[in-house]
C-alpha positions in Angstrom: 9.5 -6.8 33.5 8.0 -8.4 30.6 4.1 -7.6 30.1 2.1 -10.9 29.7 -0.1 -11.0 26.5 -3.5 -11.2 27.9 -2.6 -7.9 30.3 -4.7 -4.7 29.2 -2.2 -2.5 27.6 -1.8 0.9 28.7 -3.6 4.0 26.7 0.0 5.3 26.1 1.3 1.8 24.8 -0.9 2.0 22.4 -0.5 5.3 20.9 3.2 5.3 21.0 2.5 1.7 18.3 0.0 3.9 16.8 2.2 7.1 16.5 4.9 4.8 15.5 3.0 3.6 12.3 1.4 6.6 11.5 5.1 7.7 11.4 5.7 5.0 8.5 2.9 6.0 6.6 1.8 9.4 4.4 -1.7 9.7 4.2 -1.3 12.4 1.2 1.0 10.0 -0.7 -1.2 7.2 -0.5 -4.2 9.4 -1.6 -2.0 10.5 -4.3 -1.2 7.3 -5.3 -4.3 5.7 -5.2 -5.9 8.9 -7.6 -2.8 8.3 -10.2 -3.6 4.0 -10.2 -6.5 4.6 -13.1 -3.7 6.7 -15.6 -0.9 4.1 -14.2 -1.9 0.8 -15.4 -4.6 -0.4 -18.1 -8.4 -0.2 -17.2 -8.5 -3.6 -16.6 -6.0 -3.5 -13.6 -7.1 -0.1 -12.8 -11.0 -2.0 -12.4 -9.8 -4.9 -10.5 -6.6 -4.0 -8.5 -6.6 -1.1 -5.7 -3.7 0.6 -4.3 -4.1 0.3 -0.5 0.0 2.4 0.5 2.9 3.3 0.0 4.6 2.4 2.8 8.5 2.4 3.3 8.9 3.4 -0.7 6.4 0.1 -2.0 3.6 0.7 -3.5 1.2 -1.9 -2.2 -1.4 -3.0 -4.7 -4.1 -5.2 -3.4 -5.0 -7.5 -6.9 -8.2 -10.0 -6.4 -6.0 -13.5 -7.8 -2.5 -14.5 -8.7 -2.7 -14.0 -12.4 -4.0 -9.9 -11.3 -0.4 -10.0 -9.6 1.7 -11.5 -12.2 0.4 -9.0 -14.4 1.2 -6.3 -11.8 4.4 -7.8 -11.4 5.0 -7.6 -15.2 4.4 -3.9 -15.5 5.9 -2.7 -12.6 8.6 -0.8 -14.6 6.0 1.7 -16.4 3.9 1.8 -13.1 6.7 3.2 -11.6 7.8 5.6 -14.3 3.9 7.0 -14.2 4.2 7.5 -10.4 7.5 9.6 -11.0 5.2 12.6 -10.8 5.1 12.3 -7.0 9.0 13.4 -7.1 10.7 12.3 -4.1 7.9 10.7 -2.1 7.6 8.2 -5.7 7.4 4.7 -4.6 10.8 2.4 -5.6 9.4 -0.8 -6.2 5.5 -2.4 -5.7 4.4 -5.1 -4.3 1.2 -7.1 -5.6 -1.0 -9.0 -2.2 -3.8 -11.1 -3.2 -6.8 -10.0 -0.7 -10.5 -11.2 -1.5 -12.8 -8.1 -2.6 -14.4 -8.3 0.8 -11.2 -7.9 3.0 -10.6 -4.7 3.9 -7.4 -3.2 4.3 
C-alpha cells in the first residue's frame, strides 16, 4: 500500500533515507576537500566559491554567479589534478551551483 504524502512517516523511514545518504556521502572527504579549495584554485575563487561535497566522485562547488562558474568550469582540469592528493577518494569531475551567499547548503 502506497503511503499518502501528508501521512507522518515512521522514525525508521526516516533513518533508513537518512542512513541511505549518509551512505553517499564522506564526511572526511568533503572536509578534506573543502581544506585543499584555498591551494586548488586562485584566491579569488578560493574567496568567493566554497566547496559544499563530494558526492558520487563530483566535487560540488557552490560559486555566488554564473561568470564564478564559468570560471570554475574553465579550470576544472588543474582543480582536479590538485585534488589528486586525496588518492582514490579524488573527485572525477566538479560541478559549479550558483547559490546566493545566504543559502545554506
Amino acid at each position: 500500500m502506497r503511503r499518502r504524502d501528508d501521512e507522518p512517516r515512521s522514525l525508521g523511514e526516516v533513518l533508513d533515507g537518512l542512513a541511505g545518504r549518509l551512505r553517499r556521502v564522506d564526511l572526511r572527504t568533503i572536509d578534506e576537500a573543502r581544506s585543499l579549495w584555498g591551494s586548488a584554485v586562485d584566491p579569488v575563487l578560493a574567496e568567493h566559491c566554497r566547496v559544499e561535497m563530494v558526492r558520487d566522485g563530483i566535487l560540488i562547488v557552490a560559486v555566488p554567479t554564473g561568470a564564478f562558474a564559468q570560471r570554475v568550469t574553465d579550470e576544472e582540469a588543474s582543480i582536479l589534478a590538485a585534488y589528486a592528493v586525496l588518492g582514490s577518494r579524488a573527485p572525477r569531475a566538479v560541478r559549479a551551483v550558483v547559490r546566493d551567499r545566504t543559502e545554506r547548503s
